[in-house]
Backbone as CSV, one residue per row, in Angstrom:
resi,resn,N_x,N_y,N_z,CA_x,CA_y,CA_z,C_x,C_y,C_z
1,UNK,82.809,81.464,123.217,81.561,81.983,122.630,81.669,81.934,121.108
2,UNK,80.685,81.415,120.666,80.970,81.377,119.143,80.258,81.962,118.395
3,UNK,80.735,82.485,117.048,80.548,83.409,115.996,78.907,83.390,115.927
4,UNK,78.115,84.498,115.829,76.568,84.575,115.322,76.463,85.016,113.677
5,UNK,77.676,84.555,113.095,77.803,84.814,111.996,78.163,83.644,111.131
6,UNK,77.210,83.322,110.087,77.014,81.896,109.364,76.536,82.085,108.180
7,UNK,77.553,81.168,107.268,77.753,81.122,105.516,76.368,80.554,105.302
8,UNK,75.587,79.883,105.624,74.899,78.864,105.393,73.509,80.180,105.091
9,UNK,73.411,80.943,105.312,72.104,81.956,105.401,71.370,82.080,106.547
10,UNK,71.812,81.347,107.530,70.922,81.623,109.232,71.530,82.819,109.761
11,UNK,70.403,83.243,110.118,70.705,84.440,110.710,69.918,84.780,112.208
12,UNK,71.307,85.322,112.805,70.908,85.849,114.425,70.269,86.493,114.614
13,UNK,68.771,86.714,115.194,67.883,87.786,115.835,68.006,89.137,115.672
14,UNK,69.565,89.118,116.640,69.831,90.471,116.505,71.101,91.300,115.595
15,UNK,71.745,90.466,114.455,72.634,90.048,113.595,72.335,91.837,113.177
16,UNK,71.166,92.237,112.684,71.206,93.905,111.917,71.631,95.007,113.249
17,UNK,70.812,94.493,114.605,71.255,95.629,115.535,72.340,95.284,115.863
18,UNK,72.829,94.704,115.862,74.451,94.858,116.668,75.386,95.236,115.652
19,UNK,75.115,95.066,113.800,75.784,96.027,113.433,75.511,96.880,112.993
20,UNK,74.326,97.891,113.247,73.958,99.206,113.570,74.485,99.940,115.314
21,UNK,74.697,98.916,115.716,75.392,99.270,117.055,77.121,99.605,116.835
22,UNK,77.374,98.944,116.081,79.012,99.177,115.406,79.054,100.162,114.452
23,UNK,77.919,100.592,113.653,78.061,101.614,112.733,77.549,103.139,113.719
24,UNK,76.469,102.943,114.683,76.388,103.944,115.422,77.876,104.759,116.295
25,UNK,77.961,103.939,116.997,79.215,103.917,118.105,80.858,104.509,116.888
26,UNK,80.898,104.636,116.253,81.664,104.728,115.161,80.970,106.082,114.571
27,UNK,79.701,106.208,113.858,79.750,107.943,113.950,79.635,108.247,115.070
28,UNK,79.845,108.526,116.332,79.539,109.067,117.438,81.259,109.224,117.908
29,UNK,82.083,108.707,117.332,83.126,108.563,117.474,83.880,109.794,116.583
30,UNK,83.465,109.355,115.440,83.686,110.729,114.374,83.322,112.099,114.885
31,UNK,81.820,111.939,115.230,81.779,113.493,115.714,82.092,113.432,116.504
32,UNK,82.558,113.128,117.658,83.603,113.672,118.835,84.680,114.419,118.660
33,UNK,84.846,113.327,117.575,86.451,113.830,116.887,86.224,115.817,115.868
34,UNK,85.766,115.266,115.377,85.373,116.727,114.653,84.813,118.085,115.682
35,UNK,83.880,118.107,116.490,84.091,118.877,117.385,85.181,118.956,118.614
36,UNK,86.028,117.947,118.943,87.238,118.668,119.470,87.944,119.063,119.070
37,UNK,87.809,119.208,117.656,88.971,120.037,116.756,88.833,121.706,117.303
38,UNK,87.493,121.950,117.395,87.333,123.086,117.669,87.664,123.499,119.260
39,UNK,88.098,122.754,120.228,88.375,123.118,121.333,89.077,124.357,121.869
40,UNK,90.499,123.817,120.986,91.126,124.526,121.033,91.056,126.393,120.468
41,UNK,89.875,126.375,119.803,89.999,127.307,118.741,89.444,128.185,119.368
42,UNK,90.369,129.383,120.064,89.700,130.159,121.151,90.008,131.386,120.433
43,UNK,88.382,132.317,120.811,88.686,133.386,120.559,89.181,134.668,121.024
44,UNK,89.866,135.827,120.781,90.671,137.031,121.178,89.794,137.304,122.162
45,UNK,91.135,137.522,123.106,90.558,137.921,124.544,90.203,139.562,124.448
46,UNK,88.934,139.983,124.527,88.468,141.485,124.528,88.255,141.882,125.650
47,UNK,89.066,143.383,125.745,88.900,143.894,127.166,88.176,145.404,126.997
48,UNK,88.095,146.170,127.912,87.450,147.737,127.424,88.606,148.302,127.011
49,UNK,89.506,147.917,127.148,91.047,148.814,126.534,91.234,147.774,125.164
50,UNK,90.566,147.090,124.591,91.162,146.335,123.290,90.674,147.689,122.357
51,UNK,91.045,147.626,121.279,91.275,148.082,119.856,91.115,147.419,118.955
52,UNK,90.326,148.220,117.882,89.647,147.365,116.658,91.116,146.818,115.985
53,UNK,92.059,147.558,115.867,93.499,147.024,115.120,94.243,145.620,115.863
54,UNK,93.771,145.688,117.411,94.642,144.347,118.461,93.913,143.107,117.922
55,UNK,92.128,143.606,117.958,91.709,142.577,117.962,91.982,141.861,116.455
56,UNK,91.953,142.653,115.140,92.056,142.227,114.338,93.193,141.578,113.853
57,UNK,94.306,142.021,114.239,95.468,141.527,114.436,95.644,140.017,115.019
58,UNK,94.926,140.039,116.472,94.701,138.737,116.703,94.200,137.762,115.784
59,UNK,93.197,137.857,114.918,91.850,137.477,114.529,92.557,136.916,112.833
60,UNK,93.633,137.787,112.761,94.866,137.463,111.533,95.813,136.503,111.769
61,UNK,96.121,136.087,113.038,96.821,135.763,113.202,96.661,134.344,113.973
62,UNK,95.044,134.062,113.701,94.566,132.967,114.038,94.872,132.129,112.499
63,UNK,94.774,132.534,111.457,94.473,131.597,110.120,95.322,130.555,110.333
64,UNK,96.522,130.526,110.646,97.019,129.280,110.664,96.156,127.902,111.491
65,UNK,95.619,128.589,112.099,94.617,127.495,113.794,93.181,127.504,112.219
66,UNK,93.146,128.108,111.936,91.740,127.924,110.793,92.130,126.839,109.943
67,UNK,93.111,127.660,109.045,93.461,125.976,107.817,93.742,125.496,108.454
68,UNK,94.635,125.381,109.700,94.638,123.293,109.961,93.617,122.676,110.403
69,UNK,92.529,123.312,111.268,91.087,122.754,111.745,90.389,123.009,110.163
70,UNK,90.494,123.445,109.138,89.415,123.300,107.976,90.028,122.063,107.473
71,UNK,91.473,121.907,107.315,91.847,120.724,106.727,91.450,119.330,107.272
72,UNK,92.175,119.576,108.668,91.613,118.743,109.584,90.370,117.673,109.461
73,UNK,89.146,118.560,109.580,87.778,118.342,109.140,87.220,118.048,107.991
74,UNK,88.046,118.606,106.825,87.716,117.803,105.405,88.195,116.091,105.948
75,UNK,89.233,116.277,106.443,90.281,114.981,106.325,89.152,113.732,107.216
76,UNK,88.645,113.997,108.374,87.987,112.923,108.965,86.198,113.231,108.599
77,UNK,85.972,114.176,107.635,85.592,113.796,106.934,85.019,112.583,106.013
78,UNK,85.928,112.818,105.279,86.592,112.034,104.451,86.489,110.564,104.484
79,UNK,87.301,110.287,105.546,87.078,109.327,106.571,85.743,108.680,106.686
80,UNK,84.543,109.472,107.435,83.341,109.041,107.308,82.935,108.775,106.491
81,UNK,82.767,109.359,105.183,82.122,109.106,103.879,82.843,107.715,103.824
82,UNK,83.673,107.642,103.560,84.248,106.272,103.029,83.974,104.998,104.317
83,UNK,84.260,105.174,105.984,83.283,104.351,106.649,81.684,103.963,106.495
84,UNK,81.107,105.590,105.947,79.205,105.345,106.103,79.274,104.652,104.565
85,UNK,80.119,104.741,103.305,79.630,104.152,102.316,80.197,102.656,102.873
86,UNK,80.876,101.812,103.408,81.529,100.734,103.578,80.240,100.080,104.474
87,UNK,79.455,100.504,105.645,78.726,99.799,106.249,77.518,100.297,105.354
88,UNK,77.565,100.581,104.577,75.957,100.015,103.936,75.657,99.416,103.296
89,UNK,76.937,98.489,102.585,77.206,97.407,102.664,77.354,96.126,103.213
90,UNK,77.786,96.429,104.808,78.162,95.366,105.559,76.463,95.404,106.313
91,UNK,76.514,93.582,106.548,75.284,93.242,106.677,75.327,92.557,108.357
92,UNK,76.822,91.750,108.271,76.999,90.817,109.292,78.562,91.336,109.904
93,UNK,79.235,90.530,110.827,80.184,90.990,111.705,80.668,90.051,112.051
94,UNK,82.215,89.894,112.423,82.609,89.004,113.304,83.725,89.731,114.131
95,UNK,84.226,89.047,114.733,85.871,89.480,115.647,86.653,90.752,114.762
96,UNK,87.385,89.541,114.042,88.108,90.710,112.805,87.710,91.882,112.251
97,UNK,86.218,91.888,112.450,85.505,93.072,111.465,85.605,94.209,112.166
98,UNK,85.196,93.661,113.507,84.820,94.359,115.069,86.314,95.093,115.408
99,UNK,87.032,94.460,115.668,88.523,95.028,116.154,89.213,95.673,114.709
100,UNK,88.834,95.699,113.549,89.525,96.413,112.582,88.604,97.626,112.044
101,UNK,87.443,97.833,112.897,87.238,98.840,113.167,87.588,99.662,113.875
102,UNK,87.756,99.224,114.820,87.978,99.963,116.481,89.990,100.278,115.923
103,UNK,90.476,99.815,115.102,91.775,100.063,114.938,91.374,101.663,114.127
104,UNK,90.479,100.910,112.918,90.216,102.282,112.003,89.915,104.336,113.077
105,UNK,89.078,103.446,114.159,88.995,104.475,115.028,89.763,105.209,115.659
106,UNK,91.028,104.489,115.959,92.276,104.625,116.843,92.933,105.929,116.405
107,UNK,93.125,106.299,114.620,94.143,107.866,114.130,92.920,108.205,114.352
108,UNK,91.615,108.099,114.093,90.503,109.266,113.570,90.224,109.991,115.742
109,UNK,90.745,109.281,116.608,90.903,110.165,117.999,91.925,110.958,117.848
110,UNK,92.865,110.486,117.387,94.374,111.580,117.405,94.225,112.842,116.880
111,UNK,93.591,112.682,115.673,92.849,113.713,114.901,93.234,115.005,115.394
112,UNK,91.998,115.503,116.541,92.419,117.017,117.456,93.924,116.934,118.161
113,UNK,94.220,115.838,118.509,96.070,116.203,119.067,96.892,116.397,117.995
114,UNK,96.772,115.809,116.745,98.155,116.191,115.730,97.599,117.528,115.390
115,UNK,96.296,117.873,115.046,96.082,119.121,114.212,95.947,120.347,115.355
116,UNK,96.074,120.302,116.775,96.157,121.333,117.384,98.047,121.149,117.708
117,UNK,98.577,120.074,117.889,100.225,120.355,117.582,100.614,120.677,116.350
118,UNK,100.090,120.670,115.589,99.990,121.330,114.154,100.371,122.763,114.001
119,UNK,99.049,123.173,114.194,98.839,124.462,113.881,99.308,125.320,115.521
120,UNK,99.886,125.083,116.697,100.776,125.671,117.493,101.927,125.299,116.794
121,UNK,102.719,125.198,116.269,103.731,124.730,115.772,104.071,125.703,114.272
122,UNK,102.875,126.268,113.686,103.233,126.742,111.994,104.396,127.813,112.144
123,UNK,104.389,128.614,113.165,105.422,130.149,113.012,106.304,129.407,114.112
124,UNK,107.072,128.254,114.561,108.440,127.776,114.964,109.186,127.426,113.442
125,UNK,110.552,127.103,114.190,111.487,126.990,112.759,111.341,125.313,112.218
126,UNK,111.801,125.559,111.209,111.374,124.100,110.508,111.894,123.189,111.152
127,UNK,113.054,122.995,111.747,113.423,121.807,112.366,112.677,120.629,113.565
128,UNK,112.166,122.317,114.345,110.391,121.619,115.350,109.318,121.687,114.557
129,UNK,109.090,122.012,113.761,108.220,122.129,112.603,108.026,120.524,111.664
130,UNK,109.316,120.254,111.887,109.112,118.224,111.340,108.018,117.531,111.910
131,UNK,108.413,117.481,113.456,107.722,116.447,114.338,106.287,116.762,114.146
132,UNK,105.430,117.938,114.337,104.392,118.040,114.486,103.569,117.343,112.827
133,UNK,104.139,117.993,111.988,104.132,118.076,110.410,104.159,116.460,109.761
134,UNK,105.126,115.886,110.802,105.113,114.123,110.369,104.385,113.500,111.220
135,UNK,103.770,113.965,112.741,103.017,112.977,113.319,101.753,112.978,112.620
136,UNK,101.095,114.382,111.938,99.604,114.818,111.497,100.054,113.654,110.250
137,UNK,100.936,113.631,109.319,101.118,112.301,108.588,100.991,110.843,108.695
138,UNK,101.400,110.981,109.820,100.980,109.663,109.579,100.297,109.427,110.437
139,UNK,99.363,110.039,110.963,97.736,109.773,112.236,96.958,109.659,110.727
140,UNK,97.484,110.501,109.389,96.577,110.183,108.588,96.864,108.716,107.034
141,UNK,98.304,108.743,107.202,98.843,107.444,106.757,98.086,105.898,107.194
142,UNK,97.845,106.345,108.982,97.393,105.208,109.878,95.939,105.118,109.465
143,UNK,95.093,106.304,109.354,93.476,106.057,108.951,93.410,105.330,107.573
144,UNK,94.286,105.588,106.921,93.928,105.433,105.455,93.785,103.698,105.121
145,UNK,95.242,103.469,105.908,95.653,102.298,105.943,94.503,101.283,107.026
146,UNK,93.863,101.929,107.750,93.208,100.830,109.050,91.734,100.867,107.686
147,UNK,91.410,101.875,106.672,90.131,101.914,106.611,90.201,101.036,105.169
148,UNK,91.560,100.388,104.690,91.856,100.154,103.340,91.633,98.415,104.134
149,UNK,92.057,98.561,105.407,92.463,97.095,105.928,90.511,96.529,106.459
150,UNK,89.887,97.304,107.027,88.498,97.228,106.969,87.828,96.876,106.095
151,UNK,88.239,97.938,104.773,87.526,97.386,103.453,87.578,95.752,103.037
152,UNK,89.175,95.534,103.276,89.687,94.264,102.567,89.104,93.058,103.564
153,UNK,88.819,92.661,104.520,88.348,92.303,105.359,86.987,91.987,105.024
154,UNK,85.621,92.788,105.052,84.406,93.067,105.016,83.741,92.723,103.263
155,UNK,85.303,92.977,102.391,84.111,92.861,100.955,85.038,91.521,100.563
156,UNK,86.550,91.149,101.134,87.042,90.248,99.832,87.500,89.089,100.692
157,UNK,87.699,89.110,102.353,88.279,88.259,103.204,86.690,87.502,103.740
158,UNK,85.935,88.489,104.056,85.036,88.147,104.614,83.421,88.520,103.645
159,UNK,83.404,87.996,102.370,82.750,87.768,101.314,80.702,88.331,102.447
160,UNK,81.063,87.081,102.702,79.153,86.599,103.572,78.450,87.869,104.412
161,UNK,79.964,88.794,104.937,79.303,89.368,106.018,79.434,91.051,105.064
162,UNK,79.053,90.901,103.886,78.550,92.318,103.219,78.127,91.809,101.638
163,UNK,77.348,92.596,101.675,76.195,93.085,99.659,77.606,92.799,98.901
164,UNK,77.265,92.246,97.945,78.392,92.520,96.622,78.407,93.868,95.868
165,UNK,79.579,94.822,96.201,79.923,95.772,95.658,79.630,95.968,94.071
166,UNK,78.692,96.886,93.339,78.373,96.807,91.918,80.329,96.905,91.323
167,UNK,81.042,96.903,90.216,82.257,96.717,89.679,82.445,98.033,89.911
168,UNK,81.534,99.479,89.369,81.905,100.432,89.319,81.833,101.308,90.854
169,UNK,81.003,100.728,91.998,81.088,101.317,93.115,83.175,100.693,94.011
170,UNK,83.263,99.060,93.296,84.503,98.936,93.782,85.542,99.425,93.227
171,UNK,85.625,99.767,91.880,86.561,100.592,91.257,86.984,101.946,92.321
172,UNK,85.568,102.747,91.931,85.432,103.840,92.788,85.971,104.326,93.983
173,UNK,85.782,103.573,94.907,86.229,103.094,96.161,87.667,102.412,96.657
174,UNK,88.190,101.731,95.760,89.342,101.237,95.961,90.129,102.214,95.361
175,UNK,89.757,103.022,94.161,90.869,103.714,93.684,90.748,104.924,94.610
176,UNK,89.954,105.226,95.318,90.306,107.146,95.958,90.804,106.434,97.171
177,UNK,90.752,105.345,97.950,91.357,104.737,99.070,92.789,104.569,98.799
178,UNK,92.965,103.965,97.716,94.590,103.421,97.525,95.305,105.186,97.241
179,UNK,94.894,105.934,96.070,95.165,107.494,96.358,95.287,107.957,97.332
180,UNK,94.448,108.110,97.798,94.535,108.402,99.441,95.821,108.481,99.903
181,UNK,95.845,106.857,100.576,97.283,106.037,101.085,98.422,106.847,100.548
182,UNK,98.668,106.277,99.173,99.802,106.574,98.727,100.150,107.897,98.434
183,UNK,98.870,109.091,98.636,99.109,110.225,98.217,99.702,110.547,100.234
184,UNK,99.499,110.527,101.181,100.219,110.847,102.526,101.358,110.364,102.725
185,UNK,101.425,108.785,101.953,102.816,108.044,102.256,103.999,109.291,101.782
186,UNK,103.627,108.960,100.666,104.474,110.273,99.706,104.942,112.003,100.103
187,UNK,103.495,112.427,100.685,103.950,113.286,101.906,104.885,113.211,102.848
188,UNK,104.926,111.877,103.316,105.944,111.690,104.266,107.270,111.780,104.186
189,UNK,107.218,111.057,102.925,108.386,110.664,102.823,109.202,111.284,101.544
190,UNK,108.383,112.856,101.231,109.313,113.740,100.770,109.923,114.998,102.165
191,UNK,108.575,114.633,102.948,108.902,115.958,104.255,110.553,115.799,104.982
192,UNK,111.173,114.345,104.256,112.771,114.132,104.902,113.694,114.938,103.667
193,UNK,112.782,115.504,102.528,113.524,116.149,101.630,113.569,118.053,102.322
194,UNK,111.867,117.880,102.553,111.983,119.499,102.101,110.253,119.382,102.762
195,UNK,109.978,120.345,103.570,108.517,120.234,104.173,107.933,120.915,103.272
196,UNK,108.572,121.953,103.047,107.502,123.141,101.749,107.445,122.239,100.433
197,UNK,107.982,121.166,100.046,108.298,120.685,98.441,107.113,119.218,98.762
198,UNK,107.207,118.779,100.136,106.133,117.435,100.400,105.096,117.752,99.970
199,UNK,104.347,118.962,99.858,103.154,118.640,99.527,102.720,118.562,98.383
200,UNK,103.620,118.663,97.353,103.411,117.665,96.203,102.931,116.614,95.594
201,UNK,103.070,115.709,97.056,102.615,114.876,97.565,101.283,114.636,97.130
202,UNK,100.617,115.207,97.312,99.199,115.254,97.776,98.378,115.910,96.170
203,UNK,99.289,115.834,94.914,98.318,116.343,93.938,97.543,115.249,93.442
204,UNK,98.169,113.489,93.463,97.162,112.883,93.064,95.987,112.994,93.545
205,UNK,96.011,113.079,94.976,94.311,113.207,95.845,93.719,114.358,95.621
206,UNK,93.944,115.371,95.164,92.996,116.394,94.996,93.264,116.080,93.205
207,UNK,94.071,115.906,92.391,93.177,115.715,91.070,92.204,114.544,91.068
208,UNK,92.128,113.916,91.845,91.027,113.260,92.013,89.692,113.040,92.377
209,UNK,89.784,114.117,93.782,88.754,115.126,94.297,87.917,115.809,93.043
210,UNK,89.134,116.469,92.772,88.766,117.579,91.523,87.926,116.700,90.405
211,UNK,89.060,115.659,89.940,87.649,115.126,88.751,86.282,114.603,89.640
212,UNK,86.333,114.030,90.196,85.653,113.013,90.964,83.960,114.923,91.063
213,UNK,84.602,115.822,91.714,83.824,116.949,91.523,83.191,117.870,90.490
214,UNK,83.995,117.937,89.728,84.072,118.949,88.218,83.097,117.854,87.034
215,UNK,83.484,116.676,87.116,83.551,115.896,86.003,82.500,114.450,86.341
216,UNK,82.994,114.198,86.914,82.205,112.573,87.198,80.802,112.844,87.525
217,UNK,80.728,114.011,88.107,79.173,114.453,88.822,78.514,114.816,87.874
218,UNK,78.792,115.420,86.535,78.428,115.787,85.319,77.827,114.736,84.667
């Protein structure tokens, strides 16, 4: 079967719905992902013998299950913004485009399994405290990298099948992607030093956040 995708300017019938069918199927994918984060997130069992102090106690002792599902959810997030800005760009599709999506999709399912082994995991001792702590790394090492490999594909491998990026939207875009990356790699691969000292890791991406918020929006 051959490509419905052609340099020449012909275009297939249905060339826009089928990749609105790839950009649909893909948020629908995201929010799956983002509401099973919350699955897990059950609340204190109340009985006629509970107490305002049990329950609250419980209700304290959830925060760890909170920040990792708030982080969580910034994180695939994140994710989307940088997929929904990438297809509104992309015009056309082929094989490669198609399957390096569906890769991009592949950490953004894991999503609710690392961040609910996550956050069951915060009050064990650090040594079981690695595994959970390095798989949520690199489920998000793997997004960064499938959505950096999408980009490269769609704007610079595969020129025809997306809009030409204005200089300052590719600046933009390539630099909080490559941050990104290298700001989790770095996570990783201090967490073989010291798990409390890794997240150090992670100040290029939020001073970047931060200007990108405080400053650029100004």
């Amino acid at each position: 079967m051959s490509n419905k995708f052609d340099t020449t300017g012909n275009k297939h019938p249905k060339q826009e719905f089928q990749v609105e069918r790839i950009a649909f199927f893909s948020d629908a994918v995201f929010a799956i992902a983002i509401t099973l984060l919350i699955i897990e997130f059950r609340p204190p069992h109340v009985t006629k013998e509970s107490t305002y102090e049990e329950i609250w106690s419980e209700v304290l002792h959830m925060k760890f299950k909170l920040g990792a599902l708030l982080v969580s959810f910034a994180l695939i997030v994140n994710y989307w913004i940088k997929h929904h800005t990438l297809f509104k760009h992309i015009h056309n599709y082929n094989p490669a485009i198609v399957k390096s999506n569906m890769w991009l999709l592949l950490p953004v399912i894991f999503f609710p399994f690392t961040t609910s082994f996550l956050y069951e995991s915060l009050e064990s001792n650090v040594e079981v405290l690695k595994i959970p702590y390095r798989l949520f790394l690199i489920n998000n090492s793997m997004a960064s990298a499938a959505t950096c490999y999408l980009y490269y594909l769609a704007t610079k491998k595969y020129k025809h099948c997306s809009y030409e990026l204005s200089v300052e939207e590719k600046w933009t875009y390539e630099k909080e992607l490559l941050v990104m990356a290298v700001s989790f790699l770095i996570v990783f691969l201090l967490s073989f030093i010291s798990i409390q000292f890794s997240v150090v890791g992670l100040i290029p991406f939020l001073l970047l956040k931060g200007y990108h918020k405080f400053f650029k929006s100004n």
